[in-house]
N, CA, C and O atoms as a GROMACS GRO file, in nm:
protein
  340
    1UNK      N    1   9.745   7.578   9.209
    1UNK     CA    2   9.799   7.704   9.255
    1UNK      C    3   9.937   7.684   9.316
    1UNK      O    4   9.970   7.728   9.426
    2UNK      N    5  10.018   7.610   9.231
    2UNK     CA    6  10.104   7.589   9.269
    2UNK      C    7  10.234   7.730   9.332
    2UNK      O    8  10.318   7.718   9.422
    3UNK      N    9  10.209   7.832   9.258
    3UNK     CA   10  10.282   7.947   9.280
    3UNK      C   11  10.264   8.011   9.426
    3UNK      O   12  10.353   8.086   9.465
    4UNK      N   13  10.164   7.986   9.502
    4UNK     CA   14  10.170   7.947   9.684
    4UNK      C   15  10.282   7.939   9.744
    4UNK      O   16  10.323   8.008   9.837
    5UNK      N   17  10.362   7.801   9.657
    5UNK     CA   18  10.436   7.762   9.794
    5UNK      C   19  10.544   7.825   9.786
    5UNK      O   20  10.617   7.816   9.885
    6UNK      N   21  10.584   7.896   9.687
    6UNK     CA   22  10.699   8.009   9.713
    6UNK      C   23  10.675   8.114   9.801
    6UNK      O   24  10.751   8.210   9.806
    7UNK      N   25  10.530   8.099   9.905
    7UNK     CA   26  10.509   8.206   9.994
    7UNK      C   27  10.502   8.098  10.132
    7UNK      O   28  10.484   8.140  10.246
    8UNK      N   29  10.513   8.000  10.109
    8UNK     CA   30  10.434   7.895  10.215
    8UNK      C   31  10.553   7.922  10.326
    8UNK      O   32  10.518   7.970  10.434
    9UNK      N   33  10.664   7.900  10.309
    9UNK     CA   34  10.786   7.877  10.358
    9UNK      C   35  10.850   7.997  10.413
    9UNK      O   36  10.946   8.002  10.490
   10UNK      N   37  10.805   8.063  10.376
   10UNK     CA   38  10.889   8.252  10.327
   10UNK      C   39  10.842   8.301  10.493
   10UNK      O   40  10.763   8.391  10.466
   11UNK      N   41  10.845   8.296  10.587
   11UNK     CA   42  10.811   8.318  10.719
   11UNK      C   43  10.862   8.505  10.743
   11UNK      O   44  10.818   8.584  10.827
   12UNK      N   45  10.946   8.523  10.657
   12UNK     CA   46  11.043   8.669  10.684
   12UNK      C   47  10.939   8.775  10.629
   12UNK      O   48  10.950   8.897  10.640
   13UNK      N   49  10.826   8.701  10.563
   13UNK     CA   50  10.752   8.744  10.460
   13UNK      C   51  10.649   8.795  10.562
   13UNK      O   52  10.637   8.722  10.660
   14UNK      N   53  10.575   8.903  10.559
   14UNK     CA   54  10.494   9.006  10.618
   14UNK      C   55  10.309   8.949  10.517
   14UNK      O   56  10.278   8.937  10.399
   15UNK      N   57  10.270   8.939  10.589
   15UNK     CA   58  10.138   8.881  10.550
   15UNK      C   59  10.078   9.022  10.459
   15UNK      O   60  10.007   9.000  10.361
   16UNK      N   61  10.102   9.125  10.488
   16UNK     CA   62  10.087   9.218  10.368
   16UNK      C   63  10.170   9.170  10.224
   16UNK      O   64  10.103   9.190  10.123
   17UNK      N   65  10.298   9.114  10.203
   17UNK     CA   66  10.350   9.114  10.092
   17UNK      C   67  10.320   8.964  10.034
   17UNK      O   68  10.360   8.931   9.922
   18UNK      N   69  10.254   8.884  10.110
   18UNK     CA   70  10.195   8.761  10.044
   18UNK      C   71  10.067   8.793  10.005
   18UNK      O   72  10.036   8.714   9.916
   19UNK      N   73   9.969   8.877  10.030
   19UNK     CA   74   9.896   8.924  10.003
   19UNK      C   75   9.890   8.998   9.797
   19UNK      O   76   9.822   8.962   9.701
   20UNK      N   77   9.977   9.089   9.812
   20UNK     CA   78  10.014   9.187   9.735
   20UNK      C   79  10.046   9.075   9.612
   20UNK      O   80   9.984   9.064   9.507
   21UNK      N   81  10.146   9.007   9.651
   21UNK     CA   82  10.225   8.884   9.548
   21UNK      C   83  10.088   8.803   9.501
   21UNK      O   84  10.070   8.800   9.379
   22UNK      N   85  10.020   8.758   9.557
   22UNK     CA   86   9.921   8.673   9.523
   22UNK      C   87   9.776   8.788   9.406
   22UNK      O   88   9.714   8.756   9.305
   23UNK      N   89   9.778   8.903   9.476
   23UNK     CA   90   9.715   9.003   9.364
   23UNK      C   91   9.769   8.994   9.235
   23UNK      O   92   9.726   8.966   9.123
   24UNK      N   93   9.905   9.032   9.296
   24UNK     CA   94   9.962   9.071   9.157
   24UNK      C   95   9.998   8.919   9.050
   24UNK      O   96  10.014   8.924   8.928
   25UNK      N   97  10.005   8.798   9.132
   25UNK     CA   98  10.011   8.667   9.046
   25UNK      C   99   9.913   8.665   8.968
   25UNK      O  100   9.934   8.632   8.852
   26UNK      N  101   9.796   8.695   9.006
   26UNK     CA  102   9.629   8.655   8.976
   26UNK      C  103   9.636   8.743   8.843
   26UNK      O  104   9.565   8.700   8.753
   27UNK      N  105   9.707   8.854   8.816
   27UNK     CA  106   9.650   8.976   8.678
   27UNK      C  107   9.778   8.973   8.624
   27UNK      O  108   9.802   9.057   8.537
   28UNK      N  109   9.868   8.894   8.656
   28UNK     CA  110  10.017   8.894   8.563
   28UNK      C  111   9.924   8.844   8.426
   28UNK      O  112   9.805   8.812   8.421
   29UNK      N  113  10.062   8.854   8.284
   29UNK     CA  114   9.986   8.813   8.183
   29UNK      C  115  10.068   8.676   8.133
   29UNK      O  116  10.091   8.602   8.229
   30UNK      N  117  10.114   8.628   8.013
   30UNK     CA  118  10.203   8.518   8.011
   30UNK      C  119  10.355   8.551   8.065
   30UNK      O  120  10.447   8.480   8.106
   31UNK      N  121  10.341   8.681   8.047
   31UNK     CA  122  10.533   8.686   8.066
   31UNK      C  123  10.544   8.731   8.205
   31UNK      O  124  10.626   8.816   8.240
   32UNK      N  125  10.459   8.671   8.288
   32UNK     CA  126  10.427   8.732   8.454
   32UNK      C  127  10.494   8.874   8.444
   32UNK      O  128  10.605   8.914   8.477
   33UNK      N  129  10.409   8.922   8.399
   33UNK     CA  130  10.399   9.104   8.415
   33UNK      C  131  10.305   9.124   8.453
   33UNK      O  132  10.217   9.044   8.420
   34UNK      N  133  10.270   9.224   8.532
   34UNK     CA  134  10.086   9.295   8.576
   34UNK      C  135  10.200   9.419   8.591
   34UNK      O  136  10.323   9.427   8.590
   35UNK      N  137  10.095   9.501   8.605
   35UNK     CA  138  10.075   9.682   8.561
   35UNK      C  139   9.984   9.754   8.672
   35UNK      O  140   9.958   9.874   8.681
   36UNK      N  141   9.939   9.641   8.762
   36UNK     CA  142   9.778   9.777   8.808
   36UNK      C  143   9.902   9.896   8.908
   36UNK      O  144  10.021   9.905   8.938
   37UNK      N  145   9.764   9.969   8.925
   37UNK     CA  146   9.889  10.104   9.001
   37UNK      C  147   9.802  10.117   9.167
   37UNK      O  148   9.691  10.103   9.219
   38UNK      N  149   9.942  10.152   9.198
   38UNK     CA  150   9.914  10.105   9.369
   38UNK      C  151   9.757  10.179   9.462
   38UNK      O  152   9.705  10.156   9.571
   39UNK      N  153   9.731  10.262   9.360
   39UNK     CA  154   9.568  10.258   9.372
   39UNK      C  155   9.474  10.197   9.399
   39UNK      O  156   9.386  10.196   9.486
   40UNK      N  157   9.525  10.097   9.239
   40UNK     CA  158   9.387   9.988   9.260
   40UNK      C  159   9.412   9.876   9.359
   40UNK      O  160   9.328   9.807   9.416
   41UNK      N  161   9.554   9.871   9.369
   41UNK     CA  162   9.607   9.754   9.461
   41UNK      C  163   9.557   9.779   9.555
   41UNK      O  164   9.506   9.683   9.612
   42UNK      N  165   9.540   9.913   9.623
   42UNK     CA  166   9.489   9.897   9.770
   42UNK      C  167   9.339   9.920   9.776
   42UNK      O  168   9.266   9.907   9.874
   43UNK      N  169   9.309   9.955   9.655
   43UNK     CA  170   9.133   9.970   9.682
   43UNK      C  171   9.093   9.815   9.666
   43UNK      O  172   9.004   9.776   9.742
   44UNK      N  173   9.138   9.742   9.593
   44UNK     CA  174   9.120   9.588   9.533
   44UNK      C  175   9.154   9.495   9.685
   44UNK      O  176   9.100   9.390   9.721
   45UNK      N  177   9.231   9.552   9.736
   45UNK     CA  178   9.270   9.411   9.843
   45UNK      C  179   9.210   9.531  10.025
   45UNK      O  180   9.236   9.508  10.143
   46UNK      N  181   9.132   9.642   9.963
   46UNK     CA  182   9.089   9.684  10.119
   46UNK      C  183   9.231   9.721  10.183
   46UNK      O  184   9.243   9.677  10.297
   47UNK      N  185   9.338   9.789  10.137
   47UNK     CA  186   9.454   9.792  10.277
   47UNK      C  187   9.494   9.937  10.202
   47UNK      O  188   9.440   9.966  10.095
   48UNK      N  189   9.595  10.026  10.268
   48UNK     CA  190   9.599  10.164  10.275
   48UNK      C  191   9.748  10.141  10.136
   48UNK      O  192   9.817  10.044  10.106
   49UNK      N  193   9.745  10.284  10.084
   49UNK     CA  194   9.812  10.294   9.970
   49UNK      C  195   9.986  10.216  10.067
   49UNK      O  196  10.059  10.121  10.040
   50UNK      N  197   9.985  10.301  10.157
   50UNK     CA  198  10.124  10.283  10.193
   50UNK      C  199  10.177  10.132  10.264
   50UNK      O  200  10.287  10.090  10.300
   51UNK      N  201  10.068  10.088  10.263
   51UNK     CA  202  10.080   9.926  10.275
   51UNK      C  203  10.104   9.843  10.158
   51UNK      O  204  10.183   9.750  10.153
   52UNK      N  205  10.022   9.888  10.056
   52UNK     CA  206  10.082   9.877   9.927
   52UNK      C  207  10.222   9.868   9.891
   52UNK      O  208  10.274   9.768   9.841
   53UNK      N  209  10.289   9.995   9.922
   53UNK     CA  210  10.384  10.050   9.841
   53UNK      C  211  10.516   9.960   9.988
   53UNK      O  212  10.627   9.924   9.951
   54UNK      N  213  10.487   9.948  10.088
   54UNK     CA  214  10.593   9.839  10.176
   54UNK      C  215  10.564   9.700  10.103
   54UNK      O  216  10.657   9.647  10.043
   55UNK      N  217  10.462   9.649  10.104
   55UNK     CA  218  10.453   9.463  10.052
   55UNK      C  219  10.527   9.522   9.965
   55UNK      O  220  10.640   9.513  10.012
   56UNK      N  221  10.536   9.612   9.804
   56UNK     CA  222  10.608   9.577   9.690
   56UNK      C  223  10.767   9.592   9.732
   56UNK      O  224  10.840   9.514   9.672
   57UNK      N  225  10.831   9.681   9.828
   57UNK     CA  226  10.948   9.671   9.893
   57UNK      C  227  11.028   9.557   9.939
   57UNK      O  228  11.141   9.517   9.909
   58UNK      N  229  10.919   9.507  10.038
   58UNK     CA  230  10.972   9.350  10.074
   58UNK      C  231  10.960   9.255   9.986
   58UNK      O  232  11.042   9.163   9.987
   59UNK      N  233  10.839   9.256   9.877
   59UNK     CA  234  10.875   9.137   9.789
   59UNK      C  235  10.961   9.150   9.671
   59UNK      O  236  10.979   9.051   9.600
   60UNK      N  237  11.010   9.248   9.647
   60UNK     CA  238  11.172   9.308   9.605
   60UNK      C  239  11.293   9.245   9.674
   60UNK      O  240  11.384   9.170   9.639
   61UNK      N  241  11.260   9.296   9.770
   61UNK     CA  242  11.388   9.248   9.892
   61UNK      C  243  11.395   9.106   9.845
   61UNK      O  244  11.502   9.079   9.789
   62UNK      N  245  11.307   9.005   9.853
   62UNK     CA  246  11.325   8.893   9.882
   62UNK      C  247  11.302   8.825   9.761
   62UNK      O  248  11.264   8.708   9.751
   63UNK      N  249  11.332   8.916   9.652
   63UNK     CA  250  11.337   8.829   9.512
   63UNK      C  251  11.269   8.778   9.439
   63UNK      O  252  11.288   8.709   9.339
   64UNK      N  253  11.138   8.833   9.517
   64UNK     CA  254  11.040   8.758   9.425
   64UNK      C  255  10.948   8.809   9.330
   64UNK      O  256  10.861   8.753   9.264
   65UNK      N  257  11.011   9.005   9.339
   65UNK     CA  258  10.944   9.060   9.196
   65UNK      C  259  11.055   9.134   9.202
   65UNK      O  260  11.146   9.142   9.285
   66UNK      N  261  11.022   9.212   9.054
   66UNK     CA  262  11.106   9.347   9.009
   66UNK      C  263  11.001   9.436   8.942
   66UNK      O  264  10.925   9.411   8.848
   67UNK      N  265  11.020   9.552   9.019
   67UNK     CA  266  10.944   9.674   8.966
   67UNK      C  267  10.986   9.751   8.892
   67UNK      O  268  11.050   9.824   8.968
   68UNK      N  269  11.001   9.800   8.773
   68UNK     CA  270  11.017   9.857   8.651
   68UNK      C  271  10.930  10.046   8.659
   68UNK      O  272  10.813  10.047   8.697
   69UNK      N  273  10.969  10.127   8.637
   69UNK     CA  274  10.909  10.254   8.667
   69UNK      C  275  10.904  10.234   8.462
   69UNK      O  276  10.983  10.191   8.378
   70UNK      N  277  10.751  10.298   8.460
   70UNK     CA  278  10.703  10.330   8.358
   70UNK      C  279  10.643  10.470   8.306
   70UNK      O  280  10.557  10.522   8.377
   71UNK      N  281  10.676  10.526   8.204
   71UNK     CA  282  10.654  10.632   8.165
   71UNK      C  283  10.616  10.660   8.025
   71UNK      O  284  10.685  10.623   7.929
   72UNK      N  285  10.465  10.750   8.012
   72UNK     CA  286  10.404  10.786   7.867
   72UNK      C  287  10.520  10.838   7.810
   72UNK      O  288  10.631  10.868   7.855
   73UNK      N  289  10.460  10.840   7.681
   73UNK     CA  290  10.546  10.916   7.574
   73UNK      C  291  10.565  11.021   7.607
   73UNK      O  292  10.645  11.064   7.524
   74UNK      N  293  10.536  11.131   7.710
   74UNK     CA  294  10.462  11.234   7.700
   74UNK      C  295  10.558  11.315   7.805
   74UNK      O  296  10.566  11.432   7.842
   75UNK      N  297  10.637  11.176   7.841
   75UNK     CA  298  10.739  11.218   8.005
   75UNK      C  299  10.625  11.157   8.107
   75UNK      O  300  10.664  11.046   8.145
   76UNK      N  301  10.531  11.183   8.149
   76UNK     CA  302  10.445  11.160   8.307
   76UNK      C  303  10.486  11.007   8.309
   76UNK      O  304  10.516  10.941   8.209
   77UNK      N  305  10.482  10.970   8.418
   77UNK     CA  306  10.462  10.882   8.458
   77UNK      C  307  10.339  10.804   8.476
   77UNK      O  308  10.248  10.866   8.530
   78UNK      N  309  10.312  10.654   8.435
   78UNK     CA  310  10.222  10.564   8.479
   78UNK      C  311  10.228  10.444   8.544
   78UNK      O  312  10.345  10.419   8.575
   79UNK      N  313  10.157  10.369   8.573
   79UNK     CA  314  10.174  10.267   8.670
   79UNK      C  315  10.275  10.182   8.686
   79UNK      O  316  10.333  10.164   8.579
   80UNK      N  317  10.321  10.123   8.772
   80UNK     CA  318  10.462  10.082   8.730
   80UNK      C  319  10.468   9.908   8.668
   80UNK      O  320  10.372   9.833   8.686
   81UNK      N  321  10.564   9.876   8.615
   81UNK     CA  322  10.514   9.690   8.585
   81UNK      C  323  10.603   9.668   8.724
   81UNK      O  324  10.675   9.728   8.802
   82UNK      N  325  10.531   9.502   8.689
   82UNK     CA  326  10.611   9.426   8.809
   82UNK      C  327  10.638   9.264   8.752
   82UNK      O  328  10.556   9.177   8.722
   83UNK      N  329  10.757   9.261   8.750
   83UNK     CA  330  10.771   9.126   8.728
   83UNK      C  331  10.787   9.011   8.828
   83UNK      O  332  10.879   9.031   8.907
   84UNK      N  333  10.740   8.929   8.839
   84UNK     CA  334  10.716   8.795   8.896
   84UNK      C  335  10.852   8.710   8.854
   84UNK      O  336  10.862   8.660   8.743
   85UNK      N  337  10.959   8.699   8.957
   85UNK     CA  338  11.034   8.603   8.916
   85UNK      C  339  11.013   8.496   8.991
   85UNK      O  340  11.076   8.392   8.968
   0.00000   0.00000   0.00000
């Protein structure tokens, strides 16, 4: 589990967004993408939507994903990706 220690060190890092990062490492696919929507994120890890939606802020901030807004054919919107850099 080597992908840890890019959180080990990260002290600026809010124990909610090492949290979130480590969800979202676990369901990335080969091209570290995951998709779940901040729903399941917070029903999956027990913590409130809007705790959710700060960890993905700060682990933005600090470079260690990029969130992509996704949308059906249809116009609506769906879950957003997140990439793992």
């Amino acid at each position: 589990m080597a992908y840890y220690r890019k959180l080990y060190d990260r002290d600026e890092l809010p124990s909610r967004a090492k949290l979130v990062y480590i969800y979202l490492y676990d369901r990335c696919d080969k091209e570290r993408k995951a998709w779940p929507s901040v729903k399941t994120i917070a029903k999956e890890l027990s913590i409130s939507d809007k705790t959710v939606r700060r960890a993905i802020k700060d682990l933005e901030k600090a470079g260690l994903i990029r969130k992509e807004y996704a949308k059906r054919k249809n116009g609506s919107f769906t879950s957003n990706r997140y990439f793992l850099l």
